[in-house]
N, C-alpha and C positions, 0 to 999 in steps of 0.2 A: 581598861585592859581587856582584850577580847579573850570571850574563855576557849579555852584548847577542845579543837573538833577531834571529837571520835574517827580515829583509823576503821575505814569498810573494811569487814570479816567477812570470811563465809558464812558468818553466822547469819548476816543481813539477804545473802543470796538467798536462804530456805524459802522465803517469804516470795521471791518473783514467781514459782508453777502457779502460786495462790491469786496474786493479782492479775497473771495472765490468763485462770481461768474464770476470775471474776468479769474480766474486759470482756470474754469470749462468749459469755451468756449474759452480756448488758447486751451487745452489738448483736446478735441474734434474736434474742428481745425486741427490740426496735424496729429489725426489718419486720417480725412479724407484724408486730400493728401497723405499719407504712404497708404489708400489703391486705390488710384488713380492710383499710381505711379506704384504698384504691376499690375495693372489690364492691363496698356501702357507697360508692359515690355515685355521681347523678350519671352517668354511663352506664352505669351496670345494670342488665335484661333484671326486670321485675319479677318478682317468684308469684306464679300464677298456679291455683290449683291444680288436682292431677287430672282432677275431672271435668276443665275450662274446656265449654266446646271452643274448636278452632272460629279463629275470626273472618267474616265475607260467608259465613256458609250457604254455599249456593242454590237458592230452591227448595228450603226443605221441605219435603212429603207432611202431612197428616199426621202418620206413621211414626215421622220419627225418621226415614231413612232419607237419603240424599236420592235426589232423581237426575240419568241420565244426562240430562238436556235443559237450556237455558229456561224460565217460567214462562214465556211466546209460547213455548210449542205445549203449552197444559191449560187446560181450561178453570175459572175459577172453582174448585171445589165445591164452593159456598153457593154456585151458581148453575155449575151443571157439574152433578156428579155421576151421571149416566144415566140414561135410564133405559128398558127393552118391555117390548112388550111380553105381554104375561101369558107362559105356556108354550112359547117359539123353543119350534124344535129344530134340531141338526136337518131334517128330514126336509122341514121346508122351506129352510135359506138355504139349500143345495141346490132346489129345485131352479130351474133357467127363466128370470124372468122375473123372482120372486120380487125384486126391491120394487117395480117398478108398480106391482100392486099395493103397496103400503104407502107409498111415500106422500106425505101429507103435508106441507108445510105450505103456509098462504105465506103472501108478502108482507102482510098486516104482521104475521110472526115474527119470520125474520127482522120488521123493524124494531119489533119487541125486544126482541135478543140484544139488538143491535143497545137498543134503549138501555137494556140490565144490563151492557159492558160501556154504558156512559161514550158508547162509539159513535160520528156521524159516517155516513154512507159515505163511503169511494171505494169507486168501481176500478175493479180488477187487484185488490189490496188486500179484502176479508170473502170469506168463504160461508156463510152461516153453512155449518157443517156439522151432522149427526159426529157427537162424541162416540158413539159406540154406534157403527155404520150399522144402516139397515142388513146388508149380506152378514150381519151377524147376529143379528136380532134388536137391533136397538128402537128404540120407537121415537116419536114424531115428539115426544113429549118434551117443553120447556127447559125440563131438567136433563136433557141431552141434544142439546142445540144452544155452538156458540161459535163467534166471527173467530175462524181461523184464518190466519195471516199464510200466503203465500210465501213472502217474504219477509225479512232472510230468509234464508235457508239452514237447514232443513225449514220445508210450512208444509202447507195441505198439500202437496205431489206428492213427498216423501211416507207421509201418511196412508196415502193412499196405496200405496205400494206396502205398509204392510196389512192393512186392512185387507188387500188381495190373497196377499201371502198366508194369512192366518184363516181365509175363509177356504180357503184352496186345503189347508192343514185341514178343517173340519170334517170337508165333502171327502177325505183322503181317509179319515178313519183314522187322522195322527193325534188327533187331540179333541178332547168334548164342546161342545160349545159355551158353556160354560166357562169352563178354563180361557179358549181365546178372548172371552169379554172382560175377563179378570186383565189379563193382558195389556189391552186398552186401558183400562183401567188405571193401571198399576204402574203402568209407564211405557208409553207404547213406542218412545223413542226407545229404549233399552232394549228392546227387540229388535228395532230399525239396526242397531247398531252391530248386534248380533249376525243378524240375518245376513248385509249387506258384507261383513266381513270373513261367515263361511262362502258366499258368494263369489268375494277375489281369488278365494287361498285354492 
């Protein structure tokens, strides 16, 4: 004998707000971790410090700071970090004439140079070239002489054009001598860049 079903009341409705807001926070539940779970998977950008230097950085200075221009146009640090002769004054890289009583450099050198940048000779390509030009006080000395490349470009033309510029500043009473070999120094494209663009405007 089947036993007799209970007639649905309203008494049974009370109960559907409960199980619909039960349904209502399973189903948002779930999407949560489905997008938890998207955000941990093998797609998702890796959490990298705050203080990650950037990746490729290009050339870094010494220092610590980013330099101007590709490492072609710098000389090794470790190899020539400039050097001037000791006591050159504003007074006499002004004077007309002055580089060509200093300039000292045999062939024997140059192939030296050439030697400490593991370079062989071809002609019309490297420059054995004063880091810190004579018209600024630089000296003959090993540690300011190294095979500048023409090309690419910017090479030794471009340079040479601020080495002008900054000896021209000197003899002008715009800036101490001093200061332009800092210049050179420091990044001499970074002035090319400068210079070349109050130039256009």
């Amino acid at each position: 004998m089947q036993p007799k079903k209970k007639p649905f009341t309203n008494q049974n409705l009370k109960f559907l707000p409960l199980l619909s807001g039960l349904l209502l926070v399973l189903t948002l539940t779930l999407s949560a971790c489905s997008t938890q779970i998207n955000l941990d998977g093998p797609n998702s950008a890796p959490n990298l410090p705050a203080n990650s230097p950037p990746a490729n950085n290009p050339n870094p200075a010494p220092s610590g700071h980013t330099k101007a221009g590709p490492a072609n146009l710098y000389p090794d640090p470790n190899l020539t970090p400039g050097d001037v002769f000791p006591g050159v004054t504003a007074k006499e890289v002004c004077v007309s004439g002055y580089t060509k009583t200093v300039r000292d450099v045999s062939t024997a050198e140059k192939q030296e140079v050439l030697n400490r940048y593991h370079l062989a000779y071809e002609a019309g390509k490297y420059e054995v070239d004063h880091f810190i030009p004579l018209e600024l006080g630089g000296s003959n000395d090993l540690k300011n002489l190294w095979p500048e490349p023409y090309s690419p470009l910017p090479g030794a033309r471009q340079k040479d054009k601020v080495e002008n510029a900054l000896h021209q500043a000197v003899c002008d009473g715009k800036m101490s001598l001093p200061q332009a070999q800092q210049i050179i120094r420091q990044d001499w494209y970074a002035y090319y860049l400068q210079h070349e663009s109050s130039a256009n405007s």
